[in-house]
C-alpha positions as semicolon CSV with decimal commas, in nm:
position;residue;x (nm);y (nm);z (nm)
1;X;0,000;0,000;0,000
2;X;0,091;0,351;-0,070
3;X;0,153;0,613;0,252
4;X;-0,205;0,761;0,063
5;X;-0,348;0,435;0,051
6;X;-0,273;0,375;0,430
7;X;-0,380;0,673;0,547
8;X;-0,722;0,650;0,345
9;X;-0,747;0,338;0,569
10;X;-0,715;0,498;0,858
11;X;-1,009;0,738;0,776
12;X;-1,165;0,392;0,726
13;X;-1,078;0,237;1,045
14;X;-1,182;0,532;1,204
15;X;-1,513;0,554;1,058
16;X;-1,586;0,186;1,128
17;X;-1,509;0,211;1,505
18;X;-1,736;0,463;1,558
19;X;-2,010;0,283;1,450
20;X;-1,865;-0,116;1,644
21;X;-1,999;-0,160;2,020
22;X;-1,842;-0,512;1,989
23;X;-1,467;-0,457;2,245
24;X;-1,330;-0,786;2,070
25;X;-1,333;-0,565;1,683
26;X;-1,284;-0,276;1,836
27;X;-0,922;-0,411;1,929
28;X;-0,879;-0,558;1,558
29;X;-0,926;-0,218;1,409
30;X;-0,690;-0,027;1,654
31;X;-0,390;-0,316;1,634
32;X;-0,436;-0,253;1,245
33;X;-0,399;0,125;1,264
34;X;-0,130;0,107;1,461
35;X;0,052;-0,100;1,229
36;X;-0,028;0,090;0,967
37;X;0,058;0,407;1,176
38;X;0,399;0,275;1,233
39;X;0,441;0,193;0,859
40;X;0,397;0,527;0,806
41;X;0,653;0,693;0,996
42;X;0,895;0,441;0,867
43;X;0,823;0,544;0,517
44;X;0,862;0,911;0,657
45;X;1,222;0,837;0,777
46;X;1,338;0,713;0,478
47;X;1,187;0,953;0,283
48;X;1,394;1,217;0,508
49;X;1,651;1,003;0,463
50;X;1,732;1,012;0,176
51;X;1,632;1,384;0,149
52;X;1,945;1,446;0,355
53;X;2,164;1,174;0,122
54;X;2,069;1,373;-0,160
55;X;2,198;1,680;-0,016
56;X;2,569;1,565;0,050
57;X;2,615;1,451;-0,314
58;X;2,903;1,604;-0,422
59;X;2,972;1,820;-0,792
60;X;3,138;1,697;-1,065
61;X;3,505;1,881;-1,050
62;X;3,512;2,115;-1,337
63;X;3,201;2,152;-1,363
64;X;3,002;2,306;-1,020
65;X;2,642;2,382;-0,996
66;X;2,570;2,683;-1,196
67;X;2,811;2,692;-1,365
68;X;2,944;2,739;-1,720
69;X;2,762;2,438;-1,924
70;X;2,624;2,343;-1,658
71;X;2,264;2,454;-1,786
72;X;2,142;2,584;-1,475
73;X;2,068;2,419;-1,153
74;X;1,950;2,163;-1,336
75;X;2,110;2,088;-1,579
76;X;1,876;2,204;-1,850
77;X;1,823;2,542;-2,026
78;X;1,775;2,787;-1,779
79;X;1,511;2,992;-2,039
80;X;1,338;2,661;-2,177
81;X;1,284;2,545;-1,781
82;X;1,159;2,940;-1,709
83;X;0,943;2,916;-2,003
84;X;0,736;2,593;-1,879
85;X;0,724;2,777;-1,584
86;X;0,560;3,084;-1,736
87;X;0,331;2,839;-1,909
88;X;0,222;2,628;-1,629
89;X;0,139;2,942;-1,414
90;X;-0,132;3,084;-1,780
91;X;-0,258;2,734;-1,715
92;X;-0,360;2,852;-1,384
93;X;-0,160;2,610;-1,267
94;X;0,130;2,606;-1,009
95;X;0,515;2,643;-0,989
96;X;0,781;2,593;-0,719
97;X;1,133;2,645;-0,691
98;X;1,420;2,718;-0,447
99;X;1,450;2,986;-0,227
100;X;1,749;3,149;-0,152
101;X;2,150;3,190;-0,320
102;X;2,280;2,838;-0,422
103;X;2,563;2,856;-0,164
104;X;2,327;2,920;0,124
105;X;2,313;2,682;0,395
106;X;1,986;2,456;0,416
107;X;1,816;2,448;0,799
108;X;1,872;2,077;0,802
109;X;2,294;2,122;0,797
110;X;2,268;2,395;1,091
111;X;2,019;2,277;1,299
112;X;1,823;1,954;1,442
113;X;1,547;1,849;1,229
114;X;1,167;1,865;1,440
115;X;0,996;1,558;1,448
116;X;0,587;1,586;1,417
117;X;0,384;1,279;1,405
118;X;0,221;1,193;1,091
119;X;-0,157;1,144;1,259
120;X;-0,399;1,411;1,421
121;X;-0,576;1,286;1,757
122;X;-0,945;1,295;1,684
123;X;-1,116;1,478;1,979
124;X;-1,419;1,349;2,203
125;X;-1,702;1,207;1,994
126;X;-1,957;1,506;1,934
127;X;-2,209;1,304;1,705
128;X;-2,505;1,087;1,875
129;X;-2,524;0,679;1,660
130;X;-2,885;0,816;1,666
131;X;-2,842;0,920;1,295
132;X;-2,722;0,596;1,226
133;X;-2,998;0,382;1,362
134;X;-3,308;0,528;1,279
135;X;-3,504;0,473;0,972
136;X;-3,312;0,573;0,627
137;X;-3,501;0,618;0,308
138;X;-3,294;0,646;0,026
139;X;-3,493;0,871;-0,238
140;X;-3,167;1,052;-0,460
141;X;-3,332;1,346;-0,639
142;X;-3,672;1,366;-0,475
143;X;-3,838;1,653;-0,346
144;X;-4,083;1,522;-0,016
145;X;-4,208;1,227;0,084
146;X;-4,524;1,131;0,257
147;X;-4,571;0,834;0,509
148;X;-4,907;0,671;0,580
149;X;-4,991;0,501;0,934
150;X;-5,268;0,347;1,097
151;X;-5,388;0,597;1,368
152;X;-5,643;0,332;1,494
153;X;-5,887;0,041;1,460
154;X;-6,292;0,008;1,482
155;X;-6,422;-0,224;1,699
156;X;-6,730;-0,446;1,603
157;X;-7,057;-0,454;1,792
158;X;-7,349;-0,632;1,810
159;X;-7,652;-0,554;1,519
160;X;-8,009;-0,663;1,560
161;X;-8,156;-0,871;1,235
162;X;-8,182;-0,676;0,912
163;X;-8,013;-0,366;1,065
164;X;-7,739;-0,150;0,964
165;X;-7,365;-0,308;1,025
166;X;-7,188;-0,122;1,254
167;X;-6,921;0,116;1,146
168;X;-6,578;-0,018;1,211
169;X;-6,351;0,172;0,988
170;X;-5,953;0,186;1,072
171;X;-5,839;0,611;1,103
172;X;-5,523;0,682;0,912
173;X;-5,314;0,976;0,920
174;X;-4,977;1,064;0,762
175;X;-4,651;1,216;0,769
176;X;-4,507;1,475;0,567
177;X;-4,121;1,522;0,493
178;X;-3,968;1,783;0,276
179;X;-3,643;1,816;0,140
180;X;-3,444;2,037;0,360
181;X;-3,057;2,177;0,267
182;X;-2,799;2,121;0,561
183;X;-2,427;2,243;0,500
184;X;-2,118;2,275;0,664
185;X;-1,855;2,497;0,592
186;X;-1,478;2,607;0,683
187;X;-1,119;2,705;0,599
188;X;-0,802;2,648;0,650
189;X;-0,449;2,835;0,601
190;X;-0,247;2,638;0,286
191;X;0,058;2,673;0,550
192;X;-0,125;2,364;0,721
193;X;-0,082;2,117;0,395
194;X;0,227;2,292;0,312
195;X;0,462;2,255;0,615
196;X;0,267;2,005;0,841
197;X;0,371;1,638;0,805
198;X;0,028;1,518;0,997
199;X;-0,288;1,491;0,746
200;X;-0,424;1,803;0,901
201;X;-0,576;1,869;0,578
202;X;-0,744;1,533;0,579
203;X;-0,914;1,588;0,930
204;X;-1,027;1,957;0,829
205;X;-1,203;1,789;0,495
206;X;-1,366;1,496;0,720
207;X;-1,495;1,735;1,017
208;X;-1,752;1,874;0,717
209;X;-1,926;1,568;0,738
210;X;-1,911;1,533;1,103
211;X;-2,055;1,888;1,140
212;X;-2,356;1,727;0,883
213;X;-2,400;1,461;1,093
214;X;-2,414;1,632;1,413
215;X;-2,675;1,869;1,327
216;X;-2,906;1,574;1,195
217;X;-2,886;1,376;1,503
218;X;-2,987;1,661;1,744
219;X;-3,259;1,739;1,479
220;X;-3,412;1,416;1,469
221;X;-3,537;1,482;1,875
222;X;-3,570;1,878;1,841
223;X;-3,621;1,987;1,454
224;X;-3,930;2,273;1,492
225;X;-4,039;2,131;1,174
226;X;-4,202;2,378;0,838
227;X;-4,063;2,441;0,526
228;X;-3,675;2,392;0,563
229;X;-3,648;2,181;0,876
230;X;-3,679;1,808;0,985
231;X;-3,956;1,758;1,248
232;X;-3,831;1,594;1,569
233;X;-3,971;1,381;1,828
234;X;-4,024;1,641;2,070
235;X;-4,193;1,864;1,763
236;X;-4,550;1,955;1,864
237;X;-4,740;2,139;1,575
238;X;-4,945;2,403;1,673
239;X;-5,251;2,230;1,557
240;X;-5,302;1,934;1,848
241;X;-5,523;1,734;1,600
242;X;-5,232;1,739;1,402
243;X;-5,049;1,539;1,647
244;X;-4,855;1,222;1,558
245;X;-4,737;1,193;1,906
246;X;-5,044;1,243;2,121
247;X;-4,918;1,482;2,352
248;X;-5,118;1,368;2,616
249;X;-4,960;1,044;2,653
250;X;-4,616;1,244;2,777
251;X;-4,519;1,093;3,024
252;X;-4,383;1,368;3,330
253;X;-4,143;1,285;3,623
254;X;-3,991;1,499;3,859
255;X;-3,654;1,262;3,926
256;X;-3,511;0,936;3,835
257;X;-3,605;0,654;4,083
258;X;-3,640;0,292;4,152
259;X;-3,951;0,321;3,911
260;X;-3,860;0,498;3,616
261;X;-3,748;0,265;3,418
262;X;-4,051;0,055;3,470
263;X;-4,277;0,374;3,440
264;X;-4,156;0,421;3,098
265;X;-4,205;0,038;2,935
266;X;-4,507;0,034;3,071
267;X;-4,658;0,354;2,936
268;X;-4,542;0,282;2,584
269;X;-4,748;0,136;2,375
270;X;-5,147;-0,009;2,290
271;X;-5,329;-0,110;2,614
272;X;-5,266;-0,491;2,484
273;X;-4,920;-0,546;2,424
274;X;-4,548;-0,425;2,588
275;X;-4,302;-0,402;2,381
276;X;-4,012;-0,516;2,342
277;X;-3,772;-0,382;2,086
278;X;-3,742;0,002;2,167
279;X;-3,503;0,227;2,295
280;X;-3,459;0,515;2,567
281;X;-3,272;0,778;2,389
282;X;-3,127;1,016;2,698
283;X;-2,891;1,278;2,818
284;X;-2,592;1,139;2,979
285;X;-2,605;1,323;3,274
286;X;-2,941;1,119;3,335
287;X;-2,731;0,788;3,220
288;X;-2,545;0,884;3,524
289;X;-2,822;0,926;3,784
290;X;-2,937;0,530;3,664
291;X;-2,601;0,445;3,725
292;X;-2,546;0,571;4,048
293;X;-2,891;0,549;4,186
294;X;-2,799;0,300;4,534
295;X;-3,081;0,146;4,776
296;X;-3,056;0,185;5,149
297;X;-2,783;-0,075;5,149
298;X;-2,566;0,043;4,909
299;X;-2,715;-0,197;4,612
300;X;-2,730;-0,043;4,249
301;X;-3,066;-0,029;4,153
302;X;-3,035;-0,047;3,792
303;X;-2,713;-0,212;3,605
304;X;-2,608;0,014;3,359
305;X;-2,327;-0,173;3,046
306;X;-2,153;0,119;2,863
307;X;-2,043;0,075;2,531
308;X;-1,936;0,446;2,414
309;X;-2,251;0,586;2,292
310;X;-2,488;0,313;2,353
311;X;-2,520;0,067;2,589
312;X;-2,816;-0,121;2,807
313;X;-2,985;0,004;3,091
314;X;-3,093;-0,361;3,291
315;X;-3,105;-0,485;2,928
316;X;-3,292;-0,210;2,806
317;X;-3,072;-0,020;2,504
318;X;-3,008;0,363;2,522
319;X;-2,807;0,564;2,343
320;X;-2,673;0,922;2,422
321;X;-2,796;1,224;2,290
322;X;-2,715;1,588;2,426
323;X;-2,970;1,693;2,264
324;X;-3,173;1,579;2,553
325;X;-3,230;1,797;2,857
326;X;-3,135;1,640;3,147
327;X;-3,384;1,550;3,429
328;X;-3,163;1,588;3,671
329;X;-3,034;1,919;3,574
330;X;-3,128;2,236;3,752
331;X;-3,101;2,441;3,422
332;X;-3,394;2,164;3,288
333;X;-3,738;2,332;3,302
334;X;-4,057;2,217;3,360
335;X;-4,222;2,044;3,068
336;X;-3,885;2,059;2,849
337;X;-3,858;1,707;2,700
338;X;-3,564;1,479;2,837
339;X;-3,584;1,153;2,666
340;X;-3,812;0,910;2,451
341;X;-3,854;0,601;2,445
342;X;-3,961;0,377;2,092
343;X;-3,883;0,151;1,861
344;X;-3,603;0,395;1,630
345;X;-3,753;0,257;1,308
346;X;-4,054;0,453;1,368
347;X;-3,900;0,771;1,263
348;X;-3,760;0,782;0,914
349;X;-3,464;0,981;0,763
350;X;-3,524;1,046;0,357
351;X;-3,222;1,084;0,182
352;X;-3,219;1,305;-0,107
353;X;-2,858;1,327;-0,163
354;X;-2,540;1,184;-0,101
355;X;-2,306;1,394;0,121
356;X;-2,131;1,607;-0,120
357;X;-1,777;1,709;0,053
358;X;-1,560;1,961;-0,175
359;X;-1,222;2,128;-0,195
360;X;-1,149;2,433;-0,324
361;X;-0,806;2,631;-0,381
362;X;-0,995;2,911;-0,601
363;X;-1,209;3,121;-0,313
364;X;-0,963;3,356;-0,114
365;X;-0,702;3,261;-0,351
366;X;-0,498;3,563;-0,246
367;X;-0,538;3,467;0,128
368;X;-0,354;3,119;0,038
369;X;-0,710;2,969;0,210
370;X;-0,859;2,658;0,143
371;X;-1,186;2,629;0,143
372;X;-1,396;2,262;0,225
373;X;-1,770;2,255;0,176
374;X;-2,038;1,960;0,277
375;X;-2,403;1,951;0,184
376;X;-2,681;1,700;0,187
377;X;-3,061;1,738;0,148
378;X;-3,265;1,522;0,363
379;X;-3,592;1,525;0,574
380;X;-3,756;1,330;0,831
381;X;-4,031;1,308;1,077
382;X;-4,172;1,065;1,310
383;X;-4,322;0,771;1,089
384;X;-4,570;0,571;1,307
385;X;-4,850;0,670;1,522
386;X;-4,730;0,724;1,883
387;X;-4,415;0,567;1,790
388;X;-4,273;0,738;2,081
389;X;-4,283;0,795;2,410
390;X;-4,221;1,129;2,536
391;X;-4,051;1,204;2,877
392;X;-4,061;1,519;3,008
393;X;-3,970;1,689;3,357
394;X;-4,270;1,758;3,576
């Protein structure tokens, strides 16, 4: 593999361990980037190296650089290597050559050469696997996209001979999703591709699509909804007949207890079943009151397995989202929403696009700034009829 090659993998690796829970691949993909890291920086040395073998060659006698028939510093025709200069640069196009007199002293002969690694340290994870796990709906070029659900059922009833049946028609409602425009934007100085040895420029391009990413997940609980916006789970429309989440089935607690957990499987739901594939999406600052909630004695009350963003809550998933107020904040207000609690296929994510990352050189040109751009168009909206359960603080 190429050093471009291996650090393309890296992005790779990366990408696929934020998405693992599962410790045993978790340690696969880190032993492999850290092979691959150290195959870098031994490809570095030798490239500097041989940078510094190149520099004690010595002149032919008779015949020292620049000099008569020499043709130049390189050997060639001075004017013929000026003129593909001068026609690379109407190309638009770019040039480089030394800097400095030819009997100056390079930095590497006068002082010790800095060492920089060749990787950038991503920072603390800032984007919720929510986006990941709900409901996506690939629909490349579209425009909206409407959902239909079953709101409820009739129920049958008893009919004397020869007299009307009795009504029993199912009430459906729907859900609307329109193609919204999320982008991401930033720059950076060319010094950091020129004179850094790290892929800088690499994490700068990448952190577009995080940004994306980012914004979606928080939307999916709080988008206000309308023309231009994703509608969230804690979205109420101003019309409560318009509900897809019956606001009246909120659920309101004051603080997390021995019974919370339990208050919130058993609210979800019809009146005949419990289910049993949803998740509580929460803020982690009410992860931590689960976690540390004791009995009398000392006893946890609920076992709480992290796995990074996700994990189980006495077997019941969660995953993170600081989107979520926290319960157990004092900043929290009364009625703000704090968590929900649903199967995540029952809110969808249309797609429009692909996420369109781009490079430029061209904008600020004179600056020397480069310029990275991300955009996607997508919707969403909550895709089932109280598919949620709503927990807010009372």
């Amino acid at each position: 593999m190429t050093v471009k090659e291996m650090k393309a993998r890296l992005r790779a690796i990366n990408a696929e361990a934020a998405k693992t829970t599962d410790p045993e691949a978790l340690n696969k993909l880190l032993q492999e980037a850290e092979d691959l890291n150290a195959k870098i920086e031994e490809a570095a040395n030798r490239a500097r190296l041989q940078h510094l073998a190149d520099g004690a060659g010595e002149e032919p006698e008779g015949n020292p650089a620049g000099g008569e028939g020499s043709g130049g510093e390189s050997g060639t025709d001075p004017e013929n290597s000026t003129a593909k200069r001068g026609k690379t640069l109407m190309a638009g196009g770019k040039v480089s050559r030394a800097f400095g007199a030819k009997s100056a002293l390079t930095s590497s002969s006068t002082v010790q050469p800095q060492h920089s690694a060749t990787d950038v340290n991503p920072g603390f994870n800032e984007v919720s696997s929510l986006v990941d796990r709900v409901k996506v709906v690939p629909l490349n070029g579209g425009e909206s996209y409407k959902r239909g659900f079953v709101k409820g059922y009739g129920e049958g009833d008893y009919t004397a001979e020869g007299a009307d049946y009795a009504d029993a028609e199912p009430t459906f409602g729907y859900a609307e999703m329109v193609k919204t425009k999320i982008t991401a934007y930033c720059e950076e100085p060319e010094e950091i591709s020129k004179l850094a040895p790290a892929a800088y420029s690499d994490t700068v391009e990448s952190s577009t699509e995080i940004a994306i990413r980012k914004k979606l997940s928080r939307q999916i609980l709080i988008g206000e909804g309308g023309e231009g916006k994703l509608f969230g789970i804690f979205h109420n429309p101003a019309d409560a007949s318009k509900d897809i989440i019956d606001r009246k089935t909120d659920v309101a607690i004051s603080e997390i207890d021995a019974t919370t957990l339990d208050t919130i499987i058993y609210s979800f739901g019809g009146d005949e079943d419990v289910e049993d594939v949803a998740v509580l999406i929460l803020n982690k600052l009410d992860l931590k009151a689960f976690a540390t909630l004791r009995t009398d004695d000392g006893k946890k009350v609920y076992n709480v397995v992290n796995h990074g963003n996700t994990g189980t809550i006495d077997g019941v998933p969660y995953i993170i989202n600081s989107a979520c107020k926290a319960i157990t904040a004092a900043s929290t207000e009364a009625d703000e929403y704090a968590m929900a609690y649903g199967p995540l296929s029952n809110y969808e994510l249309p797609v429009f696009s692909d996420i369109d990352i781009q490079r430029s050189t061209h904008y600020k040109f004179k600056q020397g700034q480069i310029a990275h751009r991300g955009d996607v168009f997508a919707g969403g909206n909550v895709a089932a009829y109280n598919g949620f359960l709503r927990v807010k603080k009372k």
